[in-house]
MIKERO-463031 format. One record per atom (N, C-alpha, C): residue in three letters; y, z, x. Coordinates in steps of 0.2 Angstrom, whole numbers, plus 5000, padded with zeros to 4 digits. Each point is the difference from the previous one (the first is absolute). Layout:
REM residues N
ALAYZX/...
//
This chain:
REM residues 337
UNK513249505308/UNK500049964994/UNK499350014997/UNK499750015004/UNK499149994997/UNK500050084997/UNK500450055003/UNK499750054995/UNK500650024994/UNK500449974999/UNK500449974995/UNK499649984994/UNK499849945003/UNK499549964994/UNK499550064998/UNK499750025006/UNK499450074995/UNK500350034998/UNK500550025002/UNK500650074996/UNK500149974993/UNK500049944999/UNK500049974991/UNK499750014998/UNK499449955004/UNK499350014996/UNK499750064998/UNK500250065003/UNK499750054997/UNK500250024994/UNK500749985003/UNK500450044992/UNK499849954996/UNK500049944999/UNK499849944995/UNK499250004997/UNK499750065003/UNK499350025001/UNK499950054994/UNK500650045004/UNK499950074995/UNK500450004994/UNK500549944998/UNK500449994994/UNK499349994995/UNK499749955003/UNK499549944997/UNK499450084998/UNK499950025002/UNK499450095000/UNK500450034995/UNK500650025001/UNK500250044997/UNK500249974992/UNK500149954996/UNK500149944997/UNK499450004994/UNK499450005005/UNK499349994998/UNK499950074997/UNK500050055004/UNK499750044996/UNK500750034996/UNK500549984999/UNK500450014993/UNK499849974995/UNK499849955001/UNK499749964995/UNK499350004996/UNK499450035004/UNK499850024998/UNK499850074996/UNK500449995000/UNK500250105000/UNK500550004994/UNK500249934997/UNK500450024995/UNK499350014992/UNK500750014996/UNK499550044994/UNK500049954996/UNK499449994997/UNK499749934994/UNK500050034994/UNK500349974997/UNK500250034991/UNK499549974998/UNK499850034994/UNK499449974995/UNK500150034995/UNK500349974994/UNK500250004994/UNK499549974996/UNK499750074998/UNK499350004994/UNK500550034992/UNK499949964994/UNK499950014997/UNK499650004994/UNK500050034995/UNK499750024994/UNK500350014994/UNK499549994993/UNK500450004994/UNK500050084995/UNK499450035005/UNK499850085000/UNK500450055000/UNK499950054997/UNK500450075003/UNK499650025006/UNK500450055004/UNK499750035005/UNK499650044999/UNK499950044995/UNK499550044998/UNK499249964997/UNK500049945001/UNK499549975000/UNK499550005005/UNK499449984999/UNK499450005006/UNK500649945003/UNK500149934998/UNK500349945005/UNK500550065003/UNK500450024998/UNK500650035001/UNK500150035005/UNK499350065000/UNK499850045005/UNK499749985005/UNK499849945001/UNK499549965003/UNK500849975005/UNK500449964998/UNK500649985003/UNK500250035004/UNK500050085000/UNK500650055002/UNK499350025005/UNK499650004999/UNK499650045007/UNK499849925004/UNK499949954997/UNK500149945007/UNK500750015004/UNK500249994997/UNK501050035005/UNK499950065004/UNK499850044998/UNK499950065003/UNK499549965006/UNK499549994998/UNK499649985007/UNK500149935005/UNK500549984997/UNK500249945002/UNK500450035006/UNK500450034996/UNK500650055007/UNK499750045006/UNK499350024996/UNK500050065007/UNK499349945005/UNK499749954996/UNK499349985005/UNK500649945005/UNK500549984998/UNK500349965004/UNK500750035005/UNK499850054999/UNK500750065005/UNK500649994996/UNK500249974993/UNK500849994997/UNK499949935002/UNK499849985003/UNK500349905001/UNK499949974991/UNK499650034997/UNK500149964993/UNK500350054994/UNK500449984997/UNK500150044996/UNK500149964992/UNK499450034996/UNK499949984993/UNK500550024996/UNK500249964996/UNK500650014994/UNK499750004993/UNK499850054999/UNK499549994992/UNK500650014994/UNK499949944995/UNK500550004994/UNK499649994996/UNK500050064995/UNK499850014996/UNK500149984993/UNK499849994994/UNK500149994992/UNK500449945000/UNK499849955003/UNK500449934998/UNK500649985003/UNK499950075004/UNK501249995001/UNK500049935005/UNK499549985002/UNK500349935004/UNK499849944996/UNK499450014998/UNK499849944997/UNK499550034995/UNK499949964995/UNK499549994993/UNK499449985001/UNK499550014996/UNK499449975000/UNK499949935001/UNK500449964998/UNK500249915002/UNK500249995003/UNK500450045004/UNK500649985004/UNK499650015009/UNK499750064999/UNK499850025008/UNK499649965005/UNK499449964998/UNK499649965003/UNK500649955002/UNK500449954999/UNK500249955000/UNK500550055008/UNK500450044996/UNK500450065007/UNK499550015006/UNK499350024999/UNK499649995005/UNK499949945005/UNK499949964997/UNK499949925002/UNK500649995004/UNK500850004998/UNK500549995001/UNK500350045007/UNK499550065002/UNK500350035004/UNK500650055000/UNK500150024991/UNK500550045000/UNK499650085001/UNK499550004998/UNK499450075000/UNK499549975005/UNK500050065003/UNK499249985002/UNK499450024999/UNK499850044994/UNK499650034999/UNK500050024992/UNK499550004997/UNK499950034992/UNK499450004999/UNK500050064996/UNK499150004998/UNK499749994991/UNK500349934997/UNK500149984993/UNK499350034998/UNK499850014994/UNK499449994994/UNK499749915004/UNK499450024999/UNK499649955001/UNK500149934996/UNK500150024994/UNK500449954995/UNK500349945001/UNK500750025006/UNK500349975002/UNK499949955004/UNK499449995002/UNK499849945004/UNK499849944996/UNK499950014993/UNK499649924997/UNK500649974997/UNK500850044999/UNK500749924999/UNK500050005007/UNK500050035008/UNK500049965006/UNK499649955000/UNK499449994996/UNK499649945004/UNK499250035002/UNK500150084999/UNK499050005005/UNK499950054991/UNK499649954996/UNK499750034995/UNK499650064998/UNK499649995008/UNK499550035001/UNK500150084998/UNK500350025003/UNK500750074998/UNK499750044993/UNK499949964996/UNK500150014994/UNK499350044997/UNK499349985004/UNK499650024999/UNK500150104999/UNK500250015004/UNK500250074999/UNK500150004994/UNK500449974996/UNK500450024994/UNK499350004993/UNK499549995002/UNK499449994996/UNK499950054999/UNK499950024992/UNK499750074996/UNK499450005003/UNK500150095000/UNK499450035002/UNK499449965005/UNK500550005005/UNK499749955006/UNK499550055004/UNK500450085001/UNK500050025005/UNK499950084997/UNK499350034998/UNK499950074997/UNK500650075003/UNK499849995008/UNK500450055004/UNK500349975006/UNK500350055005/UNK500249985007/UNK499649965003/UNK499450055002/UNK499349985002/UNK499949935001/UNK500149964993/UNK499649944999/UNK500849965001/UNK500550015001/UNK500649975000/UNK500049995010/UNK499950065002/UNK500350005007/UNK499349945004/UNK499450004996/UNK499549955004/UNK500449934999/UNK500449964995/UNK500449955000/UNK500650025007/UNK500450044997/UNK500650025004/UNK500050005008/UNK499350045003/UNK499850035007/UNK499849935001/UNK499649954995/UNK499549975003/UNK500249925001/UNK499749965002/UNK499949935000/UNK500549964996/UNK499950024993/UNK500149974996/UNK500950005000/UNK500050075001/UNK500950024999/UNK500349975006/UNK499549995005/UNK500649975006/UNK500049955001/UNK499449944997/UNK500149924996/UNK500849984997/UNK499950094995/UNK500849964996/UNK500550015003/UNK499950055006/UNK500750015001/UNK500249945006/UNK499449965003/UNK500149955004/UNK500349954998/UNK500049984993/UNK500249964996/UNK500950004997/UNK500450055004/UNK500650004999/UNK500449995005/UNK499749965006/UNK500250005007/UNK500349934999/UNK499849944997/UNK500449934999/UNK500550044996/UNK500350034996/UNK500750014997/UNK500450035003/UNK499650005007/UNK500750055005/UNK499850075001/UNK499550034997/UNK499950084997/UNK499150015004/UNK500550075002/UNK499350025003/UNK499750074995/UNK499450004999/UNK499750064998/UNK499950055004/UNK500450064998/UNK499650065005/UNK499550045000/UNK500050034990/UNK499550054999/UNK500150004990/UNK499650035001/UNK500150004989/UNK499950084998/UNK500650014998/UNK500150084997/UNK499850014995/UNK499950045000/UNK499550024991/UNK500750034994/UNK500149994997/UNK500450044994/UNK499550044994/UNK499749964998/UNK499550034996/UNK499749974992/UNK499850024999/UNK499649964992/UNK500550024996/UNK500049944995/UNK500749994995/UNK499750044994/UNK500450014996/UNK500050044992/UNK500549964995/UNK499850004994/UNK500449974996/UNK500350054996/UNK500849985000/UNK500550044996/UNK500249954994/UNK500250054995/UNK500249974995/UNK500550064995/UNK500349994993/UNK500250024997/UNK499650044992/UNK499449965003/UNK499450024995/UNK499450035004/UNK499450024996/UNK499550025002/UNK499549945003/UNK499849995006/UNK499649955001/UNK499350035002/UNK499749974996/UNK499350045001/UNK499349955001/UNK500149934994/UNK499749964999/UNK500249945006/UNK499549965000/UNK500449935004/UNK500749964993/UNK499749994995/UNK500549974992/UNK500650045002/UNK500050055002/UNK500750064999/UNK500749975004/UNK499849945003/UNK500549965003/UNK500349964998/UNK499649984993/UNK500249924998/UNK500850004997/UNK500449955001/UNK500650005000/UNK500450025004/UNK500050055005/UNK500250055004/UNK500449975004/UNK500749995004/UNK500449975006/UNK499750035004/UNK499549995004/UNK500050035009/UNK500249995004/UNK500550035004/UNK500249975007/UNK499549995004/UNK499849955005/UNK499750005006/UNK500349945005/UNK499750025005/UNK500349935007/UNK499949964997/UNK500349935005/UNK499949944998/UNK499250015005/UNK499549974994/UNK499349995001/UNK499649974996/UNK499649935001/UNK499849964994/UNK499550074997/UNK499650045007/UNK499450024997/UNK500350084996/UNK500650025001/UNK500350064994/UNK500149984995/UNK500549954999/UNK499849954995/UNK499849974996/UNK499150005002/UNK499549974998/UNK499750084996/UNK499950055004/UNK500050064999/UNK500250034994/UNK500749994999/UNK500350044993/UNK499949954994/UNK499749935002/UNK500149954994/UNK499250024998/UNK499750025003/UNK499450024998/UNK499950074996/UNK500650045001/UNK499950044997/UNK500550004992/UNK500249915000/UNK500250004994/UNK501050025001/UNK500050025007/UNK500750045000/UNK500749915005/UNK500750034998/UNK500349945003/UNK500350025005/UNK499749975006/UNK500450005008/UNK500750005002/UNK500350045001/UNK500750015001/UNK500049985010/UNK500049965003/UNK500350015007/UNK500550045001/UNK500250015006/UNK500650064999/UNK500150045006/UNK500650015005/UNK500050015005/UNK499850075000/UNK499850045005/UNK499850084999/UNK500550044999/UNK500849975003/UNK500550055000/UNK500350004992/UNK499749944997/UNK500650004992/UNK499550044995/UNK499350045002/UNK499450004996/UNK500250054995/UNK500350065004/UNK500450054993/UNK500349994998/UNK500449955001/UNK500749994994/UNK499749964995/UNK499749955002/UNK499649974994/UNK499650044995/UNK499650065006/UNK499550054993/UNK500550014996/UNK500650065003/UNK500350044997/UNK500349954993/UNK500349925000/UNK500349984996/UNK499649944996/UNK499550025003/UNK499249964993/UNK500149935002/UNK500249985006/UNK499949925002/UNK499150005001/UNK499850075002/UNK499349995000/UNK499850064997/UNK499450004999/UNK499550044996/UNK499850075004/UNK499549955007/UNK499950055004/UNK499949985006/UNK499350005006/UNK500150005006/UNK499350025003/UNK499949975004/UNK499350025005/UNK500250025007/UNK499850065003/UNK500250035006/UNK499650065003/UNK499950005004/UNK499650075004/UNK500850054998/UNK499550045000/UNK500450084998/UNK500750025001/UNK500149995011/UNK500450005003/UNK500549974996/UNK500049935000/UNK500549944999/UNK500350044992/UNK499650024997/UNK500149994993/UNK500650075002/UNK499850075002/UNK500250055000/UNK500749985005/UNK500249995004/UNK500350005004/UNK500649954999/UNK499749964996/UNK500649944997/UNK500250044992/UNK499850064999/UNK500450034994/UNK499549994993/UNK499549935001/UNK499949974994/UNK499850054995/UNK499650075003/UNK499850054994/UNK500750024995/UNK500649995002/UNK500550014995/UNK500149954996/UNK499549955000/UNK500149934993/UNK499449995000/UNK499650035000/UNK499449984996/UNK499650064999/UNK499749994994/UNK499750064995/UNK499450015003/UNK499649965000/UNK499050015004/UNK500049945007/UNK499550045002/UNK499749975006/UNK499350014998/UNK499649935002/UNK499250015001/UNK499949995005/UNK499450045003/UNK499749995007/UNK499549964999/UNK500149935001/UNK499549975000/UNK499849975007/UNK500250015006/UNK499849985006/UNK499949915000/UNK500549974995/UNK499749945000/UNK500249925006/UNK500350065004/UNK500249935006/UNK500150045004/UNK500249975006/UNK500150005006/UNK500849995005/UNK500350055000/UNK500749985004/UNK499950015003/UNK500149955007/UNK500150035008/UNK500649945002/UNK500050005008/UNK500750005004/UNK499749945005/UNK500149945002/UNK499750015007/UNK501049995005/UNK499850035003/UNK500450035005/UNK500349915004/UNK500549995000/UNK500049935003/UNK500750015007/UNK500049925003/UNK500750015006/UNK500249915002/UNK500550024999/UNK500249905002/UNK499849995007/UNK499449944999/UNK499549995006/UNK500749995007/UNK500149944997/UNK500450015008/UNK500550055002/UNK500250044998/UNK500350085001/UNK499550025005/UNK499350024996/UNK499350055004/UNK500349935004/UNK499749975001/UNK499649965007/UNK500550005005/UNK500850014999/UNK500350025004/UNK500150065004/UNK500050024995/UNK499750095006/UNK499850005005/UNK500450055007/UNK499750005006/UNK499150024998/UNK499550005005/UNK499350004997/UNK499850095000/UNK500250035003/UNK500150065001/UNK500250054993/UNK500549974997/UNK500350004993/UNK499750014997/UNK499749924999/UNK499850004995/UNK499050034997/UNK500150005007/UNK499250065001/UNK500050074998/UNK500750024999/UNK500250064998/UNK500250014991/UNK500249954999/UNK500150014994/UNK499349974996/UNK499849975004/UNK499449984996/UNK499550075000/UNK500050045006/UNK499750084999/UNK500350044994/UNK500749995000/UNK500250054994/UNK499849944993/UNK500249975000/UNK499749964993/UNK499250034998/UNK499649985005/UNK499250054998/UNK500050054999/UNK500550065003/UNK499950064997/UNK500350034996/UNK500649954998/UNK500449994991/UNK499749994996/UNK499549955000/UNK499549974995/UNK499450044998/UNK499850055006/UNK499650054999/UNK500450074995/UNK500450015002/UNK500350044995/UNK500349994995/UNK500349924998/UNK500249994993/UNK499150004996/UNK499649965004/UNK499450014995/UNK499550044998/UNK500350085005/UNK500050084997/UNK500450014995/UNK500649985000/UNK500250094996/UNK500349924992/UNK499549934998/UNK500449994995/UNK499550024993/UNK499350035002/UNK499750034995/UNK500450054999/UNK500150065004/UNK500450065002/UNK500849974995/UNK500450005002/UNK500649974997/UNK500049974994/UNK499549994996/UNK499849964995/UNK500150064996/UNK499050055002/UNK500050054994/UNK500650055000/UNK500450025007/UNK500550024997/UNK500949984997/UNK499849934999/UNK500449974996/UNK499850024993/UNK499450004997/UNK499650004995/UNK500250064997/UNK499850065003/UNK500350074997/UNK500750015000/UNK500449955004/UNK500750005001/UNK500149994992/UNK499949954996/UNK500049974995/UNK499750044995/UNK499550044999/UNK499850054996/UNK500350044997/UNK500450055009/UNK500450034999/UNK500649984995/UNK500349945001/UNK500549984996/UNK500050024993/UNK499449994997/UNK500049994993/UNK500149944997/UNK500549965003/UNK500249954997/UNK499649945001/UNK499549985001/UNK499449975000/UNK499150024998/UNK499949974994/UNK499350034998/UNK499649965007/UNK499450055001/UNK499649935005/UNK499350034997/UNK499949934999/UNK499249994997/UNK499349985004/UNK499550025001/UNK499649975002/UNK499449974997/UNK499449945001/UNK499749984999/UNK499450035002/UNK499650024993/UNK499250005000/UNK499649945005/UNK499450025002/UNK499549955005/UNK500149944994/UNK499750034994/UNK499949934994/UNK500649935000/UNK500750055000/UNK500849994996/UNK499949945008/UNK499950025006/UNK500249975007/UNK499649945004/UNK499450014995/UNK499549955001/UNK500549934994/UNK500050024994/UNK500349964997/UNK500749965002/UNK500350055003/UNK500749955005/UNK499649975005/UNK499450005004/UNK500049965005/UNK499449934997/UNK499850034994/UNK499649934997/UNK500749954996/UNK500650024997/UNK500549974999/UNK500349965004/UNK500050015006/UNK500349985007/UNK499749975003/UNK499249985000/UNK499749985008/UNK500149934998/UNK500249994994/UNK500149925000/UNK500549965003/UNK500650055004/UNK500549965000/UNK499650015011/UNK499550045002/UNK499649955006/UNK499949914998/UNK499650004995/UNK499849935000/UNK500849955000/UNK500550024995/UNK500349974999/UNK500449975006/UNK500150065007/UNK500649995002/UNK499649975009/UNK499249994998/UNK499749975005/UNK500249935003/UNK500249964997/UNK500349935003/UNK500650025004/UNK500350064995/UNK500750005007/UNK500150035006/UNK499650085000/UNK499950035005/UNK499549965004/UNK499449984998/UNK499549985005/UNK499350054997/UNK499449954996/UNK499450054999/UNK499850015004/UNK500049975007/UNK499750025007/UNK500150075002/UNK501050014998/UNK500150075004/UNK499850054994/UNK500149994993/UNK499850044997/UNK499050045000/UNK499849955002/UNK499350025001/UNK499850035006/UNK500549975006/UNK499950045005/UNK500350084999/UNK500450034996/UNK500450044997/UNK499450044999/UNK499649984994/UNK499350024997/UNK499550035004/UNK500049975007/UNK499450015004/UNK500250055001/UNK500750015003/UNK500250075006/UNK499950044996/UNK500350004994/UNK499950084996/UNK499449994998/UNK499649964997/UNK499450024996/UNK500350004992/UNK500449974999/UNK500049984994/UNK499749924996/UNK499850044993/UNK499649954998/UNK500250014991/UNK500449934999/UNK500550004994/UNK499250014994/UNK499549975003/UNK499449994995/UNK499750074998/UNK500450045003/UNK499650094996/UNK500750034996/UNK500649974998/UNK500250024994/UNK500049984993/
//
């Protein structure tokens, strides 16, 4: 009888062993979406976290990246995150001030940021992981902030002056400070999801549009609009986010490995989005079907003395604290324009 009873238990040992490591062993889905083409730095940035997802965790995770909206819209996906339909998205920073963390929006401020350089001391530093601590009560963990790149304004006319806007439809995200932005240049704010943005150029519901190169070329818009200026006058970027209690479920071994490949995702999206840009740039040249203009030192000083007022303006809602500590990292000082 006694070796009976062992004779189960072992088997009831080895079921319970065998069980365990099936279960651990099985494969964890992560449905990352995006409003981007894949040809995009985010794009590209998606498709090599997958790739490193699968090989740093031996295949036990495998990322689902959808691309250009096909699951959800620019309004729609944060709420899908929260809900636990996605678990993963890496929206425009924008995106954060209708959830609730304003803060977010500070990015969106003209000519905040000369180059990468003075961008990645926010982004690498103190200040960037402040904000991204700050989306943990809404359910939402921050992981990393992707760069896309500095926006350019399109339009149907030559834009060379800051006046050359007045009247002009612009589409931009929903953002009090883009829309403090365009009223400042006289121009009216069209919100607008990013997937509807060519159907609007091409059928005149808007004028024009603000975008880094990538976005503008790669969503087609050089086929509906006439000129491009490179005014470098904002700032797009991504922060990389994951539905908190998802991550905090993850065996810990996991989530130590996808948190390695997110590092070294975020290292390469924020190589190749200057890379990606300029050759979107000449993508567009080549076309012909977009004139692209650039600004004299004189012409680009005048866009940034037309602008630095909507800093003051938009200080009560972002926070003048974080905008000055903004000022410190880079060494910028609105007092020398």
């Amino acid at each position: 009888m006694r070796a009976w009873r062992i004779g189960i238990g072992a088997v009831a040992l080895t079921w319970v062993a065998l069980w365990g490591t099936a279960h651990a062993a099985e494969t964890i889905h992560i449905k990352f979406s995006h409003v981007v083409a894949n040809d995009t730095p985010k794009g590209k940035a998606a498709e090599k976290f997958r790739e490193l997802a699968a090989s740093y965790t031996n295949d036990r995770v495998k990322v689902e990246v959808y691309p250009n909206s096909q699951l959800f819209k620019d309004k729609e996906e944060l709420e899908a995150l929260q809900m636990g339909t996605v678990q993963m998205l890496a929206p425009s920073l924008a995106k954060f001030g209708p959830l609730g963390v304003k803060e977010f929006e500070v990015f969106d401020l003209p000519y905040l940021f000369e180059n990468y350089e003075q961008l990645h001391k926010v982004t690498y530093g103190p200040v960037g992981q402040a904000l991204l601590a700050k989306l943990s009560p809404k359910g939402i963990l921050g992981l990393a902030y992707w760069d896309n790149g500095f926006k350019q304004l399109s339009a149907n006319r030559p834009i060379k002056d800051p006046i050359d806007l007045k009247g002009q439809k612009m589409r931009i995200q929903s953002s009090k400070v883009l829309d403090a932005q365009m009223r400042a240049l006289g121009a009216n704010p069209q919100v607008m999801a990013f997937s509807e943005v060519y159907q609007a150029l091409q059928t005149g519901v808007v004028d024009g549009t603000e975008n880094p190169v990538s976005n503008f070329y790669t969503q087609k818009m050089h086929e509906v609009q006439k000129f491009m200026t490179l005014t470098d006058h904002g700032y797009l970027g991504y922060a990389v986010i994951v539905n908190k209690p998802f991550w905090d479920g993850l065996p810990a071994d996991v989530r130590s490995q996808l948190e390695r490949a997110m590092a070294d995702a975020t290292v390469f999206a924020n190589q190749i989005a200057k890379q990606e840009n300029d050759k979107a740039l000449e993508a567009v040249r080549q076309s012909g079907k977009t004139q692209i203009l650039t600004l004299s030192p004189p012409k680009r000083a005048s866009w940034k003395r037309a602008l630095i007022k909507v800093h003051e303006e938009m200080a009560s809602r972002i926070g003048a604290e974080l905008i000055q500590s903004i000022y410190q990292a880079t060494g910028f000082d609105p007092a020398r324009l």
